[in-house]
C-alpha positions in Angstrom: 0.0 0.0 0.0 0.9 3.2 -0.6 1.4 6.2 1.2 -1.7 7.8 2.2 -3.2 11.3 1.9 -5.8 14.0 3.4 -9.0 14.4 1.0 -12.4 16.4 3.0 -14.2 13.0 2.9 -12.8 9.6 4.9 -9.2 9.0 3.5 -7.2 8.5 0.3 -5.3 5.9 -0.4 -2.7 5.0 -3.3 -2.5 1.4 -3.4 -1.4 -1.4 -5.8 -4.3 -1.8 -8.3 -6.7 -4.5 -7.1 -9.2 -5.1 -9.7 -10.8 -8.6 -8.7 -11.3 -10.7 -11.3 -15.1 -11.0 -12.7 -15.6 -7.3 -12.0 -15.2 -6.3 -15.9 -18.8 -5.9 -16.4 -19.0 -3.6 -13.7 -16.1 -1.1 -14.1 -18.9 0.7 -16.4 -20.9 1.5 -14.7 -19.3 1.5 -10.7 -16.9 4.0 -12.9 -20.3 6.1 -13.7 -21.8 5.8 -10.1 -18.5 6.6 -9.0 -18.8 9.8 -10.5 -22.5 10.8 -9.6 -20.5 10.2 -5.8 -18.3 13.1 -6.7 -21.4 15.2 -7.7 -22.3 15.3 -3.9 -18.6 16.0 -2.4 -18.2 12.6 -2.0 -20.6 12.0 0.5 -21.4 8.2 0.4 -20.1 5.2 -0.2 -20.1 1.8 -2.3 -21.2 -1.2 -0.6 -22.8 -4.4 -1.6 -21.2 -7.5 -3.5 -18.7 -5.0 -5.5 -17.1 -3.5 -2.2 -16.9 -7.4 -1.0 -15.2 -8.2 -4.5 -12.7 -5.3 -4.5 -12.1 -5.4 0.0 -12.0 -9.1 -0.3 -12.8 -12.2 -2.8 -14.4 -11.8 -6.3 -17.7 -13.3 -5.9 -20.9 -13.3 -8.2 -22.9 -10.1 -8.1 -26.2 -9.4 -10.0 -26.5 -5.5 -9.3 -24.7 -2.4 -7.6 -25.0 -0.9 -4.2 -24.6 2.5 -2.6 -25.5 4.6 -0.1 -25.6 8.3 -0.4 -25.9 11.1 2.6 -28.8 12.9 1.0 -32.1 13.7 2.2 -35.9 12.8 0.7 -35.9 17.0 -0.4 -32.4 15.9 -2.8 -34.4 12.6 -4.8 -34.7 15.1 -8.1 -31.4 16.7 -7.9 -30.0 12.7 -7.3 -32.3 12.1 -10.4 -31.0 14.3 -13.1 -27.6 14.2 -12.0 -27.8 10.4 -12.3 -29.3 10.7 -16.0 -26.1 13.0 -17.1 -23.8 10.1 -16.0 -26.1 7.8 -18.0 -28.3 6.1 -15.1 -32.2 6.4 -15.0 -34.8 5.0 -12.7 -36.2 1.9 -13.8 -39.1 1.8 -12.3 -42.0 4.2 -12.9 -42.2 6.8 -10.3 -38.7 6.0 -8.4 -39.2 9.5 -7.0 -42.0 8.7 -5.2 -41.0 5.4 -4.1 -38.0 6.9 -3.1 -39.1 9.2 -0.9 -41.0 6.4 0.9 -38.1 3.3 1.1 -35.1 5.8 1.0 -34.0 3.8 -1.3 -33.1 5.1 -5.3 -33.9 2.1 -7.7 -31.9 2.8 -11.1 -30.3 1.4 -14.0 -26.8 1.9 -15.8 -28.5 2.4 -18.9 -25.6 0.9 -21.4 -24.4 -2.1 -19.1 -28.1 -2.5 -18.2 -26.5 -3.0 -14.4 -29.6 -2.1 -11.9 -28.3 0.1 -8.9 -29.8 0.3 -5.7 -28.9 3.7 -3.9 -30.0 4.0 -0.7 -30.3 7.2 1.2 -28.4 7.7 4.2 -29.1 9.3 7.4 -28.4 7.2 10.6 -25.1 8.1 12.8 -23.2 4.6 11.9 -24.0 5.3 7.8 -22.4 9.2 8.4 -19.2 7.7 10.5 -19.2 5.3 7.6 -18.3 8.1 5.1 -16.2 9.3 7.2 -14.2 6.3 7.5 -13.9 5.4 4.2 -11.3 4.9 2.0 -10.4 5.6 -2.1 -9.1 2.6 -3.5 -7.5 2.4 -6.8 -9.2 -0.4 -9.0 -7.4 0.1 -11.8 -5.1 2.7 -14.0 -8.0 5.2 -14.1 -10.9 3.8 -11.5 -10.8 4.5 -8.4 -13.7 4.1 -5.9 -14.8 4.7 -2.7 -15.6 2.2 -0.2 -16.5 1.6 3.6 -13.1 0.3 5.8 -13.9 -3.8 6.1 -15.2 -3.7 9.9 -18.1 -0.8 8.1 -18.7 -3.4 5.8 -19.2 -6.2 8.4 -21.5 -4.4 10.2 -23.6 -3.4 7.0 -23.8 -7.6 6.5 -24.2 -8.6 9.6 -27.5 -6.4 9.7 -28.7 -7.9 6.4 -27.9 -11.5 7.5 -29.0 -13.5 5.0 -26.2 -16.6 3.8 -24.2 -14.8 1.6 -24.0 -12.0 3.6 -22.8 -14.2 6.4 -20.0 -15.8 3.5 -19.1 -12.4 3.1 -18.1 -11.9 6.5 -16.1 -14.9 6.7 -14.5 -13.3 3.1 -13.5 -10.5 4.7 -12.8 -11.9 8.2 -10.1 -14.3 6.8 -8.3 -11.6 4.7 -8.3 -9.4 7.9 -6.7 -10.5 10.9 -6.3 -7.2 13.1 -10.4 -5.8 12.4 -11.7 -3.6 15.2 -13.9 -5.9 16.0 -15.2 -3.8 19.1 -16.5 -1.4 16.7 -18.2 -4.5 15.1 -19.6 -5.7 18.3 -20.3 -1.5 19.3 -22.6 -1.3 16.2 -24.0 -4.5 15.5 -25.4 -5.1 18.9 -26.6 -1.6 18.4 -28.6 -2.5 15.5 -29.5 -6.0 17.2 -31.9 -4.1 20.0 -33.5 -1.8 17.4 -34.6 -4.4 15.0 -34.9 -6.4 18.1 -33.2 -9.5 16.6 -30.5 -10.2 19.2 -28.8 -12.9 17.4 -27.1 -10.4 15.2 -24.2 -10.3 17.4 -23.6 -13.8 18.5 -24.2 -15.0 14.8 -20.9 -13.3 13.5 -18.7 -13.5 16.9 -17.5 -17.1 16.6 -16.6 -15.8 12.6 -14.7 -13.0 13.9 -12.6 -14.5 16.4 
């Protein structure tokens, strides 16, 4: 890894390239979304199957996550700044379903990648920015992702069997995780949605 630098938003980093393999499809558009991120100062983050391929194995992926800092009042500004980077809703009336879910359902027009861009607002999804890091995919892509104990947390809440895989991913290719943070938020989450296995599912992975 490289030596690191200041940016306004989490952290830079210039690192070795580490374009998984099977992410070709998706440089496309993660290169486009990547750039609808800048739009907003950079507030937000990738996530999903893509982060878990570039943080730690390649894996199969059918779509593209994200999660943005924005409010419900930003969906049309989101909108049309989506379209000029070449992504449109794909469902009728995303705005208004939008503003209802908080969550942006869209479509990389040209790879015909859907994109699910969900709008952030809790204190864990703002120290997430914050945290996060620019990684160098390639010669000219470079995106921004959560740190790998963000991303555990973010799976650990969804919790279905691959997310749980993915955890084990990134557990095995990272042997000094803050895994207090992990157990901070995770347990956090765990009383709100009042599932308290959330915690105790992941510890034995973690240890």
């Amino acid at each position: 890894m490289g030596k690191s630098k200041s940016s306004s938003v989490g952290q830079y980093y210039e690192i070795t390239m580490n374009q998984p393999e099977g992410i070709e499809p998706f440089l496309e558009p993660l290169e486009s979304l990547q750039r609808l991120l800048s739009r907003f100062n950079e507030r937000g983050v990738i996530i999903g199957g893509a982060a878990v391929s570039i943080l730690g194995k390649a894996r199969y992926t059918e779509d593209i996550d994200a999660m943005f800092l924005l409010s419900i009042k930003d969906i049309p500004q989101l909108l049309k700044a989506a379209s000029e980077e070449g992504i449109e809703p794909r469902i009728e009336n995303a705005a208004e379903f939008a503003r209802k879910s908080r969550v942006v359902l869209l479509k990389h027009v040209i790879s015909n990648t859907n994109i699910d861009l969900s709008l952030g607002v809790l204190p864990f999804e703002q120290e997430m920015v914050e945290r996060s890091v620019v990684h160098q995919v390639d010669a000219t892509l470079q995106l921004r992702l959560p740190t790998p104990e963000d991303l555990i947390i973010l799976k650990a809440i969804a919790h279905r069997p691959k997310d749980m895989e993915d955890i084990r991913i990134l557990a095995d290719k990272y042997q000094n995780l803050d895994v207090a943070r992990i157990e901070k938020w995770v347990k956090q989450f765990a009383d709100v949605l009042e599932m308290p296995s959330l915690w105790d599912d992941i510890a034995g992975i973690l240890k």
